[in-house]
N, C-alpha and C positions, 0 to 999 in steps of 0.2 A: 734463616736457619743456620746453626753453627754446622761450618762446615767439618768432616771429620777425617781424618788421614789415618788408615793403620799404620803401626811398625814394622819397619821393612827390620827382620832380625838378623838379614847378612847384610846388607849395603847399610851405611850411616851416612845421611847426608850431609853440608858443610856444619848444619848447628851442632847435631846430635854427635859430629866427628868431634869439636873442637869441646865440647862440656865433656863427653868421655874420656878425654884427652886431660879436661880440667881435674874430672875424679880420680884419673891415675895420679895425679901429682897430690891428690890431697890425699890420698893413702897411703904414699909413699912416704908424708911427711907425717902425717898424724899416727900416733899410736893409742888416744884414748878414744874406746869404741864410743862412746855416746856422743863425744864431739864429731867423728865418724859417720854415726848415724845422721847426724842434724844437719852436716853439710851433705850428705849425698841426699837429702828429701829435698834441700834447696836447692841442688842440681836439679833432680827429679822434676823439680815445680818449675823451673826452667824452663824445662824441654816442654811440658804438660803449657805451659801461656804463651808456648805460638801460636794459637788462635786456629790452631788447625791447617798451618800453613809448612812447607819446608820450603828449606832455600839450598839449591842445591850448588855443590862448586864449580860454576858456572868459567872462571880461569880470568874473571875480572881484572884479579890482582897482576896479569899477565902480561906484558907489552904486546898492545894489537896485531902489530906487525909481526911477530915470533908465529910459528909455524913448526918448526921441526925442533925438537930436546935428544939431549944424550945423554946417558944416564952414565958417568963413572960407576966403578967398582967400589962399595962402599968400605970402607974398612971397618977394622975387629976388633974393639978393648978390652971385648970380655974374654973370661975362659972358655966359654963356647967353639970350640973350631966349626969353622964353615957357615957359624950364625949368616956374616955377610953376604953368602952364597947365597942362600935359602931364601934370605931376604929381597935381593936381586928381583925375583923373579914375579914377587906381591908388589913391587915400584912397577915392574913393568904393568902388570894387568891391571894396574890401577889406571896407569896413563891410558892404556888403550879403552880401557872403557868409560873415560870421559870423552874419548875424538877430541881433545879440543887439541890438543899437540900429536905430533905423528914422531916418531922412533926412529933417530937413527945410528949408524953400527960406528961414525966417528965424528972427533966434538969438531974436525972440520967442516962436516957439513951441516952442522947443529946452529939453530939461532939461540940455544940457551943449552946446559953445560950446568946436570946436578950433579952434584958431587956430597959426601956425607959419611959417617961411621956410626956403628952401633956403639953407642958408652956404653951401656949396661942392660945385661939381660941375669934373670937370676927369678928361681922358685922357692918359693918361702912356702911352709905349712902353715896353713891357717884354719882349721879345723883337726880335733880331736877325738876320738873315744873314750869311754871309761876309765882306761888304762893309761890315756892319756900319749898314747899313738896316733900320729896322723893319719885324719880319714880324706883330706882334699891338701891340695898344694896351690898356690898362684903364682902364676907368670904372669912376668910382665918386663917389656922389652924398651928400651930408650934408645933415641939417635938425634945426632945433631947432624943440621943438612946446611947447605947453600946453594944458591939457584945463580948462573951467572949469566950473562950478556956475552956471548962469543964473539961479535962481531966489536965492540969496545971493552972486552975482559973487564967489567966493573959487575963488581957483586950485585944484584940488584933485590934478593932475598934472603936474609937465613935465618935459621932456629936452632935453638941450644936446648935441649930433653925433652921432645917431642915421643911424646908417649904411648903406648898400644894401650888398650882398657886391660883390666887384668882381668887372665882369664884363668875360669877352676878346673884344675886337674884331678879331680877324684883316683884313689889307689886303691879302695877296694868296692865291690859294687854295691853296698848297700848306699854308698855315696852319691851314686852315679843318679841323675835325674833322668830318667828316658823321656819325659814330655819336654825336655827346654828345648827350643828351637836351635840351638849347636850341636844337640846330642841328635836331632831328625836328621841336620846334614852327613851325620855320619853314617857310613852303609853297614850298621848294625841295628838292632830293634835288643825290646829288655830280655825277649831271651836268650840272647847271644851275649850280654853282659849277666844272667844268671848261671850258665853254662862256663865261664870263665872263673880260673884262679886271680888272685889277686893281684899276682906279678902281670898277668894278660893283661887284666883291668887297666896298671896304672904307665903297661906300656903302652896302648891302643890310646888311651885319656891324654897321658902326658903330651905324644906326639899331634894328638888333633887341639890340645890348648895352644901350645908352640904356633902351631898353622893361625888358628884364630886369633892368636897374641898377631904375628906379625901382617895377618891380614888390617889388622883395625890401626897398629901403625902407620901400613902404608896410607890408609884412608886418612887418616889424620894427619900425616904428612904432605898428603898432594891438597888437603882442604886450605892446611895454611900456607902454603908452596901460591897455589893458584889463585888464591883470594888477597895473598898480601900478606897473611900477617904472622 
């Protein structure tokens, strides 16, 4: 019998991290929607012929021996102030709910020493109404990282535009999906986004994309951090 896995709609394991990771870069480069459409069904069909299997990031790519990580202060390229701040703090709950490396407060006492910056964060409208007004916005957030070796200071991983999946910021509520599994995480129901103006809407919306943009970065940053690649 084929065995069958749901979709976990907030954790992404290492595949489903690193193909979401893959669809941000193809969105970011493509602009004709049908070619758009044909590679994200091929991502899609990806994820759908693991056999029912997930692999989760297990810290493989990691040197056995490492034990404790320190996470520098990421820096900022973009116009965002305090992006990096914010950011901070989705690296850390990432690490800690692998257990596989333990936190600590200096790269002295660290067996590995991330360090990293946001390139680029930025919302683009991508939906419209009649009028030709935007009805949704997308984020989506980029960082380059390195993982180091503390006890021989040799690089031992990095990555250059590691990706968050992009996430829809709806601005007014007829936008708004109240059944997606993002919109349950949040502590509103549809009639608290019926009872709202539009500026409510697309400040409550923008703020919780921002969170799920930089959530699905950090997952995809410790997937290929701790896998290797």
């Amino acid at each position: 019998m084929r065995k069958v896995i749901r979709p976990n709609p907030i954790r992404l394991d290492r595949g489903t991290a690193l193909i979401s990771q893959a669809i941000a870069r193809i969105i970011s480069s493509t602009r004709r929607p049908a070619t758009l459409s044909r590679l994200a069904i091929v991502a899609l069909a990806l994820v759908a012929s693991g056999c029912g299997y997930h692999f989760a990031a297990e810290g493989s790519g990691l040197p056995p021996q490492a034990k404790t990580i320190y996470v520098e202060k990421f820096g900022n390229r973009t116009r965002q102030t305090g992006i990096n701040d914010e950011f901070m703090r989705f690296v850390a709950d990432e690490i800690s709910n692998h257990k596989r490396l333990q936190m600590v407060d200096s790269a002295s006492d660290a067996d590995l020493v991330l360090s990293g910056e946001i390139i680029y964060a930025d919302t683009i409208p991508t939906a419209f109404n009649s009028a030709a007004e935007p009805t949704i916005y997308t984020q989506t957030i980029t960082a380059d990282a390195s993982l180091l070796d503390a006890h021989d200071h040799k690089v031992i991983w990095s990555t250059r535009g590691v990706s968050s999946s992009p996430q829809q910021a709806p601005v007014v509520g007829e936008a708004v999906v109240t059944t997606s599994p993002y919109f349950v995480q949040q502590n509103l129901r549809s009639r608290d986004i019926a009872s709202m103006q539009d500026i409510q809407v697309a400040q409550t919306q923008g703020a919780s994309s921002k969170q799920q943009a930089m959530q699905t970065l950090a997952q995809n940053l410790y997937a290929s951090m701790s896998e290797g690649f």
